[in-house]
N, C-alpha and C positions, 0 to 999 in steps of 0.2 A: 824241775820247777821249784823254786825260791818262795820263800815264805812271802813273800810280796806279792808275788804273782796270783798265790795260793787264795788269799786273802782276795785281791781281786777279783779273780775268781767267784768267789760265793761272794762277792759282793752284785757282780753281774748275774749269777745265777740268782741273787733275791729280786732282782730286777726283772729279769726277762725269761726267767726260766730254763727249763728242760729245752724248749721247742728254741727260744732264741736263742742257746749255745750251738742246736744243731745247725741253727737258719747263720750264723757269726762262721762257724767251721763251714760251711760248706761256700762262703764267700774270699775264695783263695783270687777270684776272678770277676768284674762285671758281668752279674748275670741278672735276667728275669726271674720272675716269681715262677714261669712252668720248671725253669730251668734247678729254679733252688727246689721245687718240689719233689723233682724226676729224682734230684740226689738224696733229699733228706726222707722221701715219705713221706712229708706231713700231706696231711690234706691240704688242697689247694687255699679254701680258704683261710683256713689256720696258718698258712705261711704267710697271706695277705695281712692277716690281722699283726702276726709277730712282727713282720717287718712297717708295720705302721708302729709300733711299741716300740723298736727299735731306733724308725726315725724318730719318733716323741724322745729318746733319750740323747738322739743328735750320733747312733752311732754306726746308722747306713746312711747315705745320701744317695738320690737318684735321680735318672735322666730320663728325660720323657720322649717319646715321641709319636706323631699320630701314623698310622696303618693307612695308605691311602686308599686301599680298596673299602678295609670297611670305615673306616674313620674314626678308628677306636686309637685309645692312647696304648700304647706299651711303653712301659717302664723296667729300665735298668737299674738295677742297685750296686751300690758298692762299699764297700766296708772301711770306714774312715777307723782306721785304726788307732789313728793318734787319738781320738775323741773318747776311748774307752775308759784310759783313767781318768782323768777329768770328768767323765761321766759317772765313775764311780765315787769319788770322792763326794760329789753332788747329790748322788742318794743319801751316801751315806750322811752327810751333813745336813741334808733335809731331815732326815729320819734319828736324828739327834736334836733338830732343833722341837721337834714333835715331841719328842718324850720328853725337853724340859718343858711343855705346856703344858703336858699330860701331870710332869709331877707337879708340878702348881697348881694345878686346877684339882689335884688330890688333897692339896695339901688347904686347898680354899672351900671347897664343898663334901657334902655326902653323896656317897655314892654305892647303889646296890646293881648286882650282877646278879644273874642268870647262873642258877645251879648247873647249868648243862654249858658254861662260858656262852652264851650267843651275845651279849652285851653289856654293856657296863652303857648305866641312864644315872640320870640325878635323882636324888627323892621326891624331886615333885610329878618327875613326869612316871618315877614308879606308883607313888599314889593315885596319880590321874588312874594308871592300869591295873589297878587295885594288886598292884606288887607281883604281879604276874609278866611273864614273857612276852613281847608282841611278836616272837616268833617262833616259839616252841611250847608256849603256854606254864611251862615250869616258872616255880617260887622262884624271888627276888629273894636276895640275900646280903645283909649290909657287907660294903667293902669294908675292910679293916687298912686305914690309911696307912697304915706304918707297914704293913706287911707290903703294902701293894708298891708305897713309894720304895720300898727296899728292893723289891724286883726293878722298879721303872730306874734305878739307881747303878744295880750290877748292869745291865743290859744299854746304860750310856756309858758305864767302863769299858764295858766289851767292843762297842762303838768307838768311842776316844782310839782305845789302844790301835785297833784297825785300821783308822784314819793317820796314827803316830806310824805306823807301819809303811803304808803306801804313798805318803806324802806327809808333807806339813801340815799341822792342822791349823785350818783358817783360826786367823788372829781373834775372831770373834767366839767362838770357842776356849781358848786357853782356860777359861775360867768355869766354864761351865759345869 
């Protein structure tokens, strides 16, 4: 496997995980969800739920049809392979166009975080929570802009480069 491939790869594994590489492998053929579970193990439902994540990402599609005894649907999936890069490039470039908001919105307000990382709030709504966690109860602590857009900065390099890798990167990007 090809530094392309490679890359693809962990770009579908941030997508859909552990359970959706297994539920992607095990579709060499149209099959049902009992069908894809017998092979992978997951639980029933957790193969239901992955392959709905999976069509959200447009990269199973499936056939329906009703059981006539009892009137229930069964559905076939099938693994649209051609849809995987494209689908990946699509995260990827959503989840770039999010960290340039993110560093704007760094770069235009204050912001404090949660000692224990559970979230990053604005100061007003840290004040409202008298600088406390609304979910861990730990001290708010101011972010330091420069540090944090320098993170939010390598992590759109690393992004850019990925997407240079596996395709072209959309024109609206170039500059980002």
């Amino acid at each position: 496997m090809g530094a392309r491939d490679e890359t693809i790869s962990l770009i579908l594994y941030e997508m859909v995980g552990n359970e959706g590489i297994k539920v992607i492998r095990s579709l060499s053929a149209p099959s049902t969800d009992l069908m894809i579970q017998e092979r992978t193990q997951i639980p029933i439902t957790r193969v239901r739920a992955t392959l709905n994540l999976l069509h959200k990402h447009n990269i199973v599609s499936y056939d329906s049809d009703r059981d006539a005894e009892k009137g229930w649907f069964k559905y076939t999936w099938v693994l649209c392979e051609e849809h995987i890069h494209p689908s990946t490039i699509n995260h990827a470039t959503s989840k770039l166009m999010r960290l340039r908001r993110e560093l704007q919105e760094i770069s235009d307000s204050t912001f404090f975080k949660c000692e224990n990382e559970c979230e990053r709030i604005t100061f007003t709504e840290a004040y409202d929570n008298n600088f406390r966690c609304q979910k861990c109860n730990a001290m708010l602590k101011p972010v330091d802009p420069i540090a944090e857009g320098r993170e939010i900065k390598k992590e759109m390099e690393e992004i850019k480069a990925m997407l240079e890798l596996i395709g072209p990167l959309p024109s609206r990007l170039q500059n980002a």
